[in-house]
C-alpha positions as CSV (number, residue, x, y, z in Angstrom):
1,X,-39.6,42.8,5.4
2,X,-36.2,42.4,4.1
3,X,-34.5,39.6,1.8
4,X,-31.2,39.3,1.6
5,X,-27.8,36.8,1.4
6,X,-26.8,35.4,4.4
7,X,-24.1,33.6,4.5
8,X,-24.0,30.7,6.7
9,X,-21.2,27.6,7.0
10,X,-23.3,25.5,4.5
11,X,-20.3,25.4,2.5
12,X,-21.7,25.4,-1.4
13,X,-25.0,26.3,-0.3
14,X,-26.9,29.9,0.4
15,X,-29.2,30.8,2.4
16,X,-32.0,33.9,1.6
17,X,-33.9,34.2,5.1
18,X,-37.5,36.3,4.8
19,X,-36.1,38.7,7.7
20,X,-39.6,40.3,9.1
21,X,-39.6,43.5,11.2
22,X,-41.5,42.2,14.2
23,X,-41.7,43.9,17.4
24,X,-40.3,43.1,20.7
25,X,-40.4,43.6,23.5
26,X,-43.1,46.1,25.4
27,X,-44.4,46.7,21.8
28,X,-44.3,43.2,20.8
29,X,-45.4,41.9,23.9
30,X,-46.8,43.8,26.4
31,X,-50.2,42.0,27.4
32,X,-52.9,44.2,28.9
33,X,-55.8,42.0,28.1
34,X,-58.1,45.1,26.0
35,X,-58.4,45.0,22.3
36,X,-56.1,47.9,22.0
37,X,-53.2,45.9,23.6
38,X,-54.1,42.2,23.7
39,X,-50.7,40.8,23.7
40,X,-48.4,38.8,21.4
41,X,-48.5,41.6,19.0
42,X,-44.9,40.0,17.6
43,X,-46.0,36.5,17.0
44,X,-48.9,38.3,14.7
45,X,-45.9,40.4,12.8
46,X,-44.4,36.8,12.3
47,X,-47.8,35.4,11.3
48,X,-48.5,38.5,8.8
49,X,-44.6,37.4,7.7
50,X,-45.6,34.0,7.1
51,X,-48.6,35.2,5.1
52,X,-46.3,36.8,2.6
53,X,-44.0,33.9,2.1
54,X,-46.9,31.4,1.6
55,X,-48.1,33.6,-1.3
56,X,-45.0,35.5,-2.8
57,X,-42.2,32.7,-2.4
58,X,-42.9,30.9,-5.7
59,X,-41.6,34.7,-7.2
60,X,-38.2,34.2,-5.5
61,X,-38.1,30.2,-6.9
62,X,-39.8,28.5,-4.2
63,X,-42.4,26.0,-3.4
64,X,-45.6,27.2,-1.2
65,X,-45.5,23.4,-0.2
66,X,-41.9,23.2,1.4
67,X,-41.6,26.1,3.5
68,X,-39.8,25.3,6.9
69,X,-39.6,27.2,10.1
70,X,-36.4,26.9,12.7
71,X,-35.8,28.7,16.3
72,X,-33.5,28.8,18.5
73,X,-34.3,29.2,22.2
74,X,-37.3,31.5,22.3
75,X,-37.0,31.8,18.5
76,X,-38.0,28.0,19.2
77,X,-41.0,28.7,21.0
78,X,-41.9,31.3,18.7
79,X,-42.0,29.0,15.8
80,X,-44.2,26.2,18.2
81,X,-46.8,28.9,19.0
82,X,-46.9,29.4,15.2
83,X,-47.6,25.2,14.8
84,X,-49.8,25.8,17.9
85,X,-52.1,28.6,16.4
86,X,-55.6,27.5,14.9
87,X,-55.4,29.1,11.5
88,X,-54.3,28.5,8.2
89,X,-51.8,26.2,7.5
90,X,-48.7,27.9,6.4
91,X,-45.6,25.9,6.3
92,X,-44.7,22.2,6.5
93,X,-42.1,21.7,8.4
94,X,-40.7,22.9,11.9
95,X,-36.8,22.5,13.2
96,X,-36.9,23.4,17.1
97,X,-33.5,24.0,19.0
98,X,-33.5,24.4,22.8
99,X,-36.7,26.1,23.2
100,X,-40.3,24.3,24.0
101,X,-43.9,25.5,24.6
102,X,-44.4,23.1,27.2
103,X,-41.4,25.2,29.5
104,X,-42.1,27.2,32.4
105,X,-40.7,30.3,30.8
106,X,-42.4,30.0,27.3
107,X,-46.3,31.6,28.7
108,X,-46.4,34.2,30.2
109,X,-49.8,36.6,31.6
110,X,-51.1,39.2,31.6
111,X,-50.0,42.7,33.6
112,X,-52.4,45.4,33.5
113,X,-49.8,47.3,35.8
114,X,-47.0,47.3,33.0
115,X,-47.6,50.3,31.3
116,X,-48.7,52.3,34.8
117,X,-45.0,51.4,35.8
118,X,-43.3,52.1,32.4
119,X,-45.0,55.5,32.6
120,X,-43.8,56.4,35.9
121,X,-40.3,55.8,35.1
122,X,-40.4,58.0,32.3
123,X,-42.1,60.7,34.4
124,X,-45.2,60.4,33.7
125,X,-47.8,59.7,36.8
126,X,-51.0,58.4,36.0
127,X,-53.3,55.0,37.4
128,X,-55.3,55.4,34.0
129,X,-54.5,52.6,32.0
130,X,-55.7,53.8,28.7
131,X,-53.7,57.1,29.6
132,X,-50.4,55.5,30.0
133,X,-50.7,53.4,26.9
134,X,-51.6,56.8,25.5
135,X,-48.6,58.1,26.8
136,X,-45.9,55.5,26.0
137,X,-46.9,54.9,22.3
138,X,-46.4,58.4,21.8
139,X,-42.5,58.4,23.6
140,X,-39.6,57.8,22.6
141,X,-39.3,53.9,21.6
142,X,-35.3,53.8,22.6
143,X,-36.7,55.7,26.4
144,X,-39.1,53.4,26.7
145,X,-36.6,50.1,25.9
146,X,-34.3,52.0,28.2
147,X,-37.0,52.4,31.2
148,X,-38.1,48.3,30.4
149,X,-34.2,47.2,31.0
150,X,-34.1,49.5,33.8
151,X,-37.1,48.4,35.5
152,X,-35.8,44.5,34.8
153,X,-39.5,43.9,32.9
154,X,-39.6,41.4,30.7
155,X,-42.2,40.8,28.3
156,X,-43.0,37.6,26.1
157,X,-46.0,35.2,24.7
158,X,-49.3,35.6,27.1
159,X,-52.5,33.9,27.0
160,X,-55.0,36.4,25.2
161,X,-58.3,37.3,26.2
162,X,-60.7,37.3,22.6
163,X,-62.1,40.3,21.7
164,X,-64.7,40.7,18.4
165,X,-62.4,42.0,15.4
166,X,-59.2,41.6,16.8
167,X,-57.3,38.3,15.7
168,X,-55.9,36.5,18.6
169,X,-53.0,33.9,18.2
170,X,-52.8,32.4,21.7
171,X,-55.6,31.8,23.7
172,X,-55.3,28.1,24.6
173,X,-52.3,27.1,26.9
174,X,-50.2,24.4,25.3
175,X,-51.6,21.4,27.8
176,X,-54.7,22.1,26.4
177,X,-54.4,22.9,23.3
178,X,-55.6,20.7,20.9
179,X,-52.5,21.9,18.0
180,X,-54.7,20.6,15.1
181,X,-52.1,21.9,12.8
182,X,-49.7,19.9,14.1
183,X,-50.9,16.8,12.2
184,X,-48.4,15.3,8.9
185,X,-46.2,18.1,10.0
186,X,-42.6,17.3,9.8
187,X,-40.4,18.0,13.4
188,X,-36.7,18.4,14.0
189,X,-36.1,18.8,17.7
190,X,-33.4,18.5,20.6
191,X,-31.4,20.4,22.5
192,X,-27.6,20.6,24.0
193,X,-26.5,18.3,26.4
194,X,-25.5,20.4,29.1
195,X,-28.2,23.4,29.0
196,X,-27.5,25.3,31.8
197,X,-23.7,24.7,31.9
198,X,-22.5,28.5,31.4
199,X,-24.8,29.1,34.9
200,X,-23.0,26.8,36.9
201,X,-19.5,25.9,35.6
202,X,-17.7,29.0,37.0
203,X,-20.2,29.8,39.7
204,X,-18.3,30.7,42.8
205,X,-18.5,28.3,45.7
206,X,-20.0,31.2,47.7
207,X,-23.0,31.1,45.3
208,X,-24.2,28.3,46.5
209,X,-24.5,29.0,50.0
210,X,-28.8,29.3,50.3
211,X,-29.1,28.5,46.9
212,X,-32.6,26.8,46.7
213,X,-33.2,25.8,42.7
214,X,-35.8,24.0,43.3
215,X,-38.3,26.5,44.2
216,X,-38.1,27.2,40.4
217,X,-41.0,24.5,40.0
218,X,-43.1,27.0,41.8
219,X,-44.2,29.2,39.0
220,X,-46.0,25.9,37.5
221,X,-47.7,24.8,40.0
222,X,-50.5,26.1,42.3
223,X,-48.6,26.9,45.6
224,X,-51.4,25.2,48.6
225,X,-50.4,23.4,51.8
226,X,-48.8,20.2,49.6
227,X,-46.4,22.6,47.4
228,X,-43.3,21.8,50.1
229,X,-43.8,18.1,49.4
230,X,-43.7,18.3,46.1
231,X,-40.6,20.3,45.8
232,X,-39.2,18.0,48.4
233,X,-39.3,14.9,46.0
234,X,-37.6,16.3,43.4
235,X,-35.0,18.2,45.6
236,X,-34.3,14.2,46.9
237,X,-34.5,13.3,43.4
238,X,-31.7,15.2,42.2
239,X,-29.5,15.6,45.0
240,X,-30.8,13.0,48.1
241,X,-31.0,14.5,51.7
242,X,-27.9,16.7,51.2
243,X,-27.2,20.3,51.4
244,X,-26.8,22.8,48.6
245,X,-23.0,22.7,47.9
246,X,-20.2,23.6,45.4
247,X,-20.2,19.9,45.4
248,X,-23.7,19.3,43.7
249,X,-23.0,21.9,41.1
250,X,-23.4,19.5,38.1
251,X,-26.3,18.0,40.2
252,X,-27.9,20.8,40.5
253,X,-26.8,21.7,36.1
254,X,-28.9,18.7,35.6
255,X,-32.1,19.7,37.5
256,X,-32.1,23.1,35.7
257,X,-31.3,22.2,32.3
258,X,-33.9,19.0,32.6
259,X,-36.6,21.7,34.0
260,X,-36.4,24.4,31.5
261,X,-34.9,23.0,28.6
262,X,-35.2,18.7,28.3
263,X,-38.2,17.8,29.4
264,X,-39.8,20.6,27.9
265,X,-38.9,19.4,24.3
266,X,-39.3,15.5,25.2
267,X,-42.8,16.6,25.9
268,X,-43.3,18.5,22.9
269,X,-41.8,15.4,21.3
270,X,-44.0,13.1,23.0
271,X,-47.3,15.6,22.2
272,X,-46.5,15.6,18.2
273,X,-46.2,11.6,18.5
274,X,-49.9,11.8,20.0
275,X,-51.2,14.4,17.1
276,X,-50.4,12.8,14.5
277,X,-47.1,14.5,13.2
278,X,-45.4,13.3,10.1
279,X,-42.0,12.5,11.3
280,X,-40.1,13.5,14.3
281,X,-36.8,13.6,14.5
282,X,-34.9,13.9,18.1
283,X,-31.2,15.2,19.0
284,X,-28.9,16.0,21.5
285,X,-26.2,18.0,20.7
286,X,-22.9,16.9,22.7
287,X,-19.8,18.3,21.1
288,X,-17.1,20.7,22.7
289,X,-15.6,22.4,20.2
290,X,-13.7,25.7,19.6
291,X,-16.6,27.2,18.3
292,X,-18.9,26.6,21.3
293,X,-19.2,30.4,21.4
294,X,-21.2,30.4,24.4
295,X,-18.9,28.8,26.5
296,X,-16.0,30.9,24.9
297,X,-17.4,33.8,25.6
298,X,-18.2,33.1,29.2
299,X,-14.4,31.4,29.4
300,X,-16.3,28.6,30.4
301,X,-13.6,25.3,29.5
302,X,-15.7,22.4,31.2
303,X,-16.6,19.8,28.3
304,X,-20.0,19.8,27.1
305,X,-22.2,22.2,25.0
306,X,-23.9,24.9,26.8
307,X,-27.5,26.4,25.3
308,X,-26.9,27.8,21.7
309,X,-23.4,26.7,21.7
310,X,-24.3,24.5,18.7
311,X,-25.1,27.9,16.7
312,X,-21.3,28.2,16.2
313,X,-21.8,25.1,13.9
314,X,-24.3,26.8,12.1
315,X,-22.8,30.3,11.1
316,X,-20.5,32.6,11.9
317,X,-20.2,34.1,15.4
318,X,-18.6,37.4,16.2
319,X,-17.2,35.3,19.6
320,X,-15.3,32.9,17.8
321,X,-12.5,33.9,15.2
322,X,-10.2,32.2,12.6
323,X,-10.5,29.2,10.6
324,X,-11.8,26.3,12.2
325,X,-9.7,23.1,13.6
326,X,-10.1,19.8,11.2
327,X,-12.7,18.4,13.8
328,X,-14.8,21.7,13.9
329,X,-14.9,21.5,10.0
330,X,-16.1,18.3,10.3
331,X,-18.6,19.0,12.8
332,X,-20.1,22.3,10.7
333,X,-20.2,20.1,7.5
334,X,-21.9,17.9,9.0
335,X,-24.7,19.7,11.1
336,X,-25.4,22.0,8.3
337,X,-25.7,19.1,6.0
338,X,-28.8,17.5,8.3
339,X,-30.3,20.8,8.5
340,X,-30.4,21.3,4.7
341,X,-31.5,17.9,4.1
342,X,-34.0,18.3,6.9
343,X,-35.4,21.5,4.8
344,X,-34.8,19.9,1.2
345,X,-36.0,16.3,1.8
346,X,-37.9,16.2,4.9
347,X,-35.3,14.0,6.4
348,X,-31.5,14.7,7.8
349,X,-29.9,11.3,5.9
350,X,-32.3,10.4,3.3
351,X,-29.0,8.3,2.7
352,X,-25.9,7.4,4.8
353,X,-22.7,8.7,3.2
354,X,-19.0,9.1,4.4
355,X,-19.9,12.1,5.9
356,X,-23.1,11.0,7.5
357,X,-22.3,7.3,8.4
358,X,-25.4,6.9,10.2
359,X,-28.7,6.7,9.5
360,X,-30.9,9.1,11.8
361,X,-34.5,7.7,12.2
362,X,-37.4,9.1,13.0
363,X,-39.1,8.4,17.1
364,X,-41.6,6.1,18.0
365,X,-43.1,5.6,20.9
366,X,-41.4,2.3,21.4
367,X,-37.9,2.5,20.3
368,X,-37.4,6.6,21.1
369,X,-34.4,7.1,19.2
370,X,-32.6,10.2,18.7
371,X,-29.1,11.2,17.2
372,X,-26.0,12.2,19.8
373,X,-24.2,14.9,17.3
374,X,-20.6,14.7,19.0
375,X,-17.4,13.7,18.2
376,X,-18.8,10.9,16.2
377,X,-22.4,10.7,15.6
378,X,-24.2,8.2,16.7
379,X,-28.3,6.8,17.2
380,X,-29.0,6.1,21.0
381,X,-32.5,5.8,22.7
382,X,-33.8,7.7,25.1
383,X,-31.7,10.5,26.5
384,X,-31.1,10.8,29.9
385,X,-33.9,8.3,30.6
386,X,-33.8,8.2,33.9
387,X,-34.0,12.0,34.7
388,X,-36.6,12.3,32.4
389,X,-38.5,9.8,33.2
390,X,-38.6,11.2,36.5
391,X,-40.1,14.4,35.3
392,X,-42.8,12.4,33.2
393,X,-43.8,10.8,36.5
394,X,-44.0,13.6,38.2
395,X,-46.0,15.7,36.4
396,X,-48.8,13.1,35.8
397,X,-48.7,12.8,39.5
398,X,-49.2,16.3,39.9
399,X,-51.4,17.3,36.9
400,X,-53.9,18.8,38.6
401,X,-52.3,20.9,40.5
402,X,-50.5,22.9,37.3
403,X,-51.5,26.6,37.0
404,X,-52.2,25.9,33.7
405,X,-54.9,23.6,34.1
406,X,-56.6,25.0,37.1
407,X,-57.4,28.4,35.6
């Protein structure tokens, strides 16, 4: 584990982040379902992390009491398996960017043929599994990084199988889980307003020609004789009877960043508001700035904020150089102002001020209100209502048909 200074945009304020080794990756994540290899070896590095902070930060000037985690993107859903997982409580409040249990990328399973396929590609033939797990904690780590990339394996959270003696930190999936811990816990969540915008805005017209996005909803649900219909509905949804065009490329922006990024966290938002969480707090990030360093680096110069484009406003970004434009300035003072406050207070404007002229307010079930960070900030209801409304329709219509529930 490793303390140091990091400096962030927060002007007069510093930042000393607990920075935990954890592993990634095959090590961190390969999922095999034996006690030697059960999976989600890296959220247990960040648990053991936790574990430390809960009973050394009071040494460093902290309170046990006030300890906040934040994520961005699948740092997100790390942090909501860590609110997710049955044990001891051990922080108090969460700040979740762009990143949400409930999306179809955030659970993986199990693949008992992983390391059989790792081990090949390093040379080494075997259809033992204990033998090539053998084998590859023994090789080279940076040979077998290089074989995973090569191989186009990707490795993340799985559902574990419990074994006697070995501590398991996933083993419900998040419809299902009851998230006990979840309850007077503190939530700041959203996302940006155009997701998947990097994907689509210079996409060649070519690219679209059998392009069939839709068949992304596949993964989540069982695939029997009524699958087509289903996709059908929201194919009409989103783009009516017409064919896959250049000309639907925002349509088509929507679907995707509603599927794997919006809905996602208004369901996680909707789920705290059922267990009982203290406050929640809902955003969309909207501005277009210079230091959307996403979009910059993909030359991307449609308006809008791509995923993780509001981490320019946050700190420093080796994509984006030079001092930042008056309206930038503005912007980082006055995200990083609501996330400190967020962390210090347990709320983004315990009072309005020049800088924060509004007042951001927690959701309820009846007046769903969340904060539009752009140009000028502003409190609005129910973000793309419409859209997500949609998906909240569709998925009670089609509950039991979800993977998730039917094994």
């Amino acid at each position: 584990m490793v303390v140091e200074e990091q400096r962030t945009l927060l002007n007069d304020q510093v930042i000393f982040p607990f920075e935990e080794e954890a592993w990634l990756g095959a090590y961190g994540f390969m999922c095999i379902d034996t006690p030697e290899v059960p999976g989600n070896q890296g959220l247990k590095d960040q648990r053991l992390a936790l574990r430390w902070i809960k009973n050394n930060i009071a040494s460093f000037g902290g309170d046990n009491n006030k300890i906040s985690l934040v994520g961005e993107s699948a740092g997100s859903v790390s942090v909501e398996f860590q609110l997710m997982a049955n044990q001891e409580r051990l922080f108090n409040q969460v700040i979740l960017q762009s990143g949400s249990v409930f999306g179809p990328w955030a659970v993986g399973s199990s693949d008992v043929t992983a390391p059989l396929r790792l081990a090949a590609k390093l040379g080494y033939e075997t259809e033992d599994l204990d033998d090539a797990v053998s084998f590859l904690a023994k090789a080279d780590p940076k040979l077998v990084v290089g074989a995973t990339g090569e191989l186009w394996m990707g490795f993340g959270p799985c559902l574990e199988r419990k074994f006697d003696g070995v501590e398991s930190i996933l083993t419900e999936h998040p419809l299902v889980a009851d998230m006990r811990n979840v309850r007077n816990t503190k939530v700041m969540a959203g996302y940006t307003n155009k997701e998947q915008l990097v994907s689509y805005a210079n996409r060649p017209p070519s690219d679209f020609e059998n392009l069939n996005v839709f068949s992304s909803i596949r993964s989540s649900f069982v695939d029997d004789d009524d699958f087509q219909a289903m996709e059908d509905t929201v194919r009409r949804f989103y783009i009516g009877d017409e064919a896959v065009t250049e000309a639907l490329r925002w349509n088509l922006m929507d679907f995707e960043s509603d599927w794997f990024f919006n809905y996602p966290a208004q369901w996680s938002i909707d789920n705290y508001l059922e267990k009982g969480a203290s406050d929640v707090f809902y955003y969309v990030f909207s501005y277009s700035g210079e230091r959307n360093f996403v979009k910059s680096r993909f030359n991307v110069t449609a308006e809008g904020a791509s995923h993780a484009d509001e981490l320019g406003y946050q700190f420093d970004q080796a994509y984006v150089t030079g001092a930042p434009s008056p309206a930038d300035q503005l912007m980082i003072d006055q995200m990083t102002t609501l996330w400190a406050n967020f962390v210090k207070h347990g709320d983004p404007t315990p009072e309005t001020s020049e800088l924060l002229p509004v007042k951001w307010t927690p959701v309820t079930k009846d007046t769903y209100t969340y904060l539009d960070m752009d140009k000028q900030l502003s409190v609005k209801r129910r973000p793309y209502t419409d859209r997500l409304s949609f998906l909240q329709l569709f998925f009670k219509a089609n509950w039991d048909r979800m993977r998730a529930v039917n094994n």
